[in-house]
N, C-alpha and C positions, 0 to 999 in steps of 0.2 A: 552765408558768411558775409558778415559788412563788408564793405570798402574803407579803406584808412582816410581818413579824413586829411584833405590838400591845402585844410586851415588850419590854423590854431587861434583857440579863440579864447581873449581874459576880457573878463566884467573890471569896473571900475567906477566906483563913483557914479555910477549911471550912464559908463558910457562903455560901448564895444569896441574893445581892441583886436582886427583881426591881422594877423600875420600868416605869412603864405608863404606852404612849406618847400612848393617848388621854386626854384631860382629861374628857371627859363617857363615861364605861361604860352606858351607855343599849340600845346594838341588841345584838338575840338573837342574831344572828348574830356581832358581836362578843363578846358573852359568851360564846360557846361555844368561839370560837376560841381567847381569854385563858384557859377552861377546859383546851380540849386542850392547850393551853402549858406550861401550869405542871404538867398530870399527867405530862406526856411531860419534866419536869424534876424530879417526886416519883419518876416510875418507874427512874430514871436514877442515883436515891441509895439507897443503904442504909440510912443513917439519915440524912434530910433535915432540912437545917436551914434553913428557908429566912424571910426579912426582902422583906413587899411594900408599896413605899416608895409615899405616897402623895402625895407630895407635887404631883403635875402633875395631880392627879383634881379636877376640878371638882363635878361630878355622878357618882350609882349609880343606879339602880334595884335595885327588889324582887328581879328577875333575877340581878343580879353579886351581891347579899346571898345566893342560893343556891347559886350557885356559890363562892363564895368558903367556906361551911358544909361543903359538898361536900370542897371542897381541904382544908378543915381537917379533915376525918374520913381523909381517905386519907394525910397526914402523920400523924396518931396513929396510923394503924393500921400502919405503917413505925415507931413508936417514935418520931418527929421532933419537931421544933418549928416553928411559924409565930408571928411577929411579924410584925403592923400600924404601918409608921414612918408619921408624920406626916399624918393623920389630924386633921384641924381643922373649925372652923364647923358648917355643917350634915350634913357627911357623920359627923363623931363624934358629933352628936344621933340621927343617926339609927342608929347602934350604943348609943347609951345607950339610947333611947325601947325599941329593941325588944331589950334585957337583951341584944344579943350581945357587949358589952363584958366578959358574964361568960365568953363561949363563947372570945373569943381575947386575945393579948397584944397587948392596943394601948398603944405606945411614942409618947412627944411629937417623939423625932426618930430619923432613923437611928441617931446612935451611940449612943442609948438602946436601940433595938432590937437592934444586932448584939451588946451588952455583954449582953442578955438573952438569948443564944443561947447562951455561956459557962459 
């Protein structure tokens, strides 16, 4: 039997919208899954363009911060792009405090992010 998928994923114009279905990204075991997701969605493009919407994320941990680093190294390394939509409160302090605000494009909302994939 599958596992339910911890993403939602919409095509657009050429570009991938993912949304994440849990609000707190907390367990290892879910990090790795939302990791195997999204490379088995980098692996699948040529040049990926992909927007991961944060809007339903309550909570990270240090964990989904290296996964997420990860994801971001195997889209550059495909030529692609990744944007961060809607990223607020403590989860954007916690990309300012540890400078990864300079590592990715974090966008105030989706159609800021997907106009940043253009």
């Amino acid at each position: 039997m599958a596992e339910n998928s911890l993403l939602q994923i919409f095509e657009r114009d050429g570009i991938t919208n993912v949304e994440f279905v849990e609000s707190n990204i907390l367990d290892e075991v879910c990090i790795r899954r939302i990791g195997d997701e999204l490379t088995a969605v980098i692996d699948r493009k040529g040049c990926p363009k992909i927007v991961l919407n944060f809007q339903n994320v309550n909570a990270l941990s240090s964990s989904a911060l290296g996964m997420l680093i990860t994801v971001n190294a195997k889209i550059g390394d495909k030529k692609g792009k990744l944007a961060l939509a809607s990223l607020e409160g403590p989860i954007r302090d916690v990309f300012r405090i540890t400078k990864l605000d300079k590592a990715f494009t974090l966008c105030d909302s989706l159609a800021d992010a997907m106009s940043s994939m253009r």
